[in-house]
C-alpha positions in Angstrom: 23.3 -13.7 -8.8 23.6 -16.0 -5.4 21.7 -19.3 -7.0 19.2 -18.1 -9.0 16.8 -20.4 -9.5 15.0 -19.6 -6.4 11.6 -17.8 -7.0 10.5 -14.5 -6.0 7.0 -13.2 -6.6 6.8 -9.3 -8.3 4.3 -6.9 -8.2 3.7 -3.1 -9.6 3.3 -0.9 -7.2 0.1 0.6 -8.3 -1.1 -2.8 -8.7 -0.4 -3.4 -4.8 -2.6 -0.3 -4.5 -5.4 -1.5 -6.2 -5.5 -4.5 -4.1 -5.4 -2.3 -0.8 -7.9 0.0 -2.1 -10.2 -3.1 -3.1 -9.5 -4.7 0.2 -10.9 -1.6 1.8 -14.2 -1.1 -0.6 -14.8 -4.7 0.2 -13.9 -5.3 3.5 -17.2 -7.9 4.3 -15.0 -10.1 1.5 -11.9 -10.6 3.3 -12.3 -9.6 6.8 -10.4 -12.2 9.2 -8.8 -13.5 6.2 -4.6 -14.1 5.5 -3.9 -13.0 1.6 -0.8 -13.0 -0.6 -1.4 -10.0 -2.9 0.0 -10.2 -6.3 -0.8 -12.3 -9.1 0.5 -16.2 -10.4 1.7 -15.0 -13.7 4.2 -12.8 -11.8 6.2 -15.5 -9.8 9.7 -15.4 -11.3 13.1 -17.1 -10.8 15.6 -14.7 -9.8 17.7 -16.1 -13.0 14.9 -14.8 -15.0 14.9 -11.5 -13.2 18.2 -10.8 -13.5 18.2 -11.6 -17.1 15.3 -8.6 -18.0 17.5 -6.1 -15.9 20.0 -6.8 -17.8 18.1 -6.8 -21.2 16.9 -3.5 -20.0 20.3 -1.6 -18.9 23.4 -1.4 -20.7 26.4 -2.9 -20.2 24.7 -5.4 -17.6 27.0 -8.1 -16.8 25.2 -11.5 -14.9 27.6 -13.4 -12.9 26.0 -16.7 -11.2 27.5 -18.2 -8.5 26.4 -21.1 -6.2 24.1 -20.4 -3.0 23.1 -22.8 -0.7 20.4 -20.7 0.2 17.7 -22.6 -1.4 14.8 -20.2 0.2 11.5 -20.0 -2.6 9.2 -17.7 -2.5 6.9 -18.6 -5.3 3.7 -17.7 -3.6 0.0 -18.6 -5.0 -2.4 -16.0 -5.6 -5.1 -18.4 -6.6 -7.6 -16.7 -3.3 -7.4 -13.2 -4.1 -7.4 -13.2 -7.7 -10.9 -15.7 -7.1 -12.2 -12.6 -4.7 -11.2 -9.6 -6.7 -10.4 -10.5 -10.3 -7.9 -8.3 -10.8 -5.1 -8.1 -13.4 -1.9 -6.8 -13.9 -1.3 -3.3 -14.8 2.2 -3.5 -15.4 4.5 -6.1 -16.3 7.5 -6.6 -14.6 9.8 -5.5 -18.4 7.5 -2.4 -18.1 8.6 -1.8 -14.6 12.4 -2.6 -15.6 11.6 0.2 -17.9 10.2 2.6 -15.5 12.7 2.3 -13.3 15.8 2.6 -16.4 13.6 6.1 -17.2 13.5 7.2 -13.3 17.1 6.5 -13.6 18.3 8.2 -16.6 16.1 11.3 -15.7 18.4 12.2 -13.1 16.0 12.4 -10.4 17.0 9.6 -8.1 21.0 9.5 -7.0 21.5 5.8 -6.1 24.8 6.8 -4.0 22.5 8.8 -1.6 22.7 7.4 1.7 18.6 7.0 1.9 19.4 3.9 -0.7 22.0 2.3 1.5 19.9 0.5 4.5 22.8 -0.3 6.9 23.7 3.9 6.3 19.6 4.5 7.2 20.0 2.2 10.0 23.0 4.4 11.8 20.2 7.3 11.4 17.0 8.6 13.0 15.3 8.5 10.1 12.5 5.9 11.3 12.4 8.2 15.2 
């Protein structure tokens, strides 16, 4: 972990969804309007994150060194939770887990070259 106690805000992706799909039903509410989707309660230091992977996954070492990249990205949500009041589906440990399960099922082979973007870059896979 480069620093770590930047922040970096998470979000489900079926909770992104909902937000689209409300955005759409009710475009009159946020037409012409700039919105952070996600929700305040899931702002988290990367520290933090790094921490729930690792209580999540085996044999998960953390190693934290200094950054000078001080770069924060905790982002307030206060508008469009006002305009939809939404709330999360998921949490970001039951994400951790959903991805340890996508893992372990053997589905997804992290060495494929689709998960390696400067190998996806040398393609014409986005042509």
């Amino acid at each position: 972990v480069c620093g770590g106690d930047q922040w970096r805000p998470m979000i489900h992706l079926n909770d992104a969804a909902a937000f689209f799909l409300k955005s759409i039903q009710n475009y009159n509410l946020v037409a012409g309007q700039t919105l952070n989707i996600g929700f305040s309660s899931d702002n988290f230091q990367i520290k933090s994150i790094a921490k729930i992977v690792q209580n999540c996954f085996d044999n998960v070492q953390i190693t934290i060194v200094p950054s000078t990249d001080i770069r924060n990205y905790k982002v307030d949500f206060t508008k469009i939770e006002q305009i939809f009041n939404l709330k999360p589906t998921a949490t970001i440990f039951d994400t951790a887990s959903q991805v340890k399960q996508l893992l372990s099922s053997g589905k997804v082979n992290l060495n494929d070259w689709q998960f390696f973007n400067h190998k996806l870059s040398l393609t014409n896979y986005f042509i």
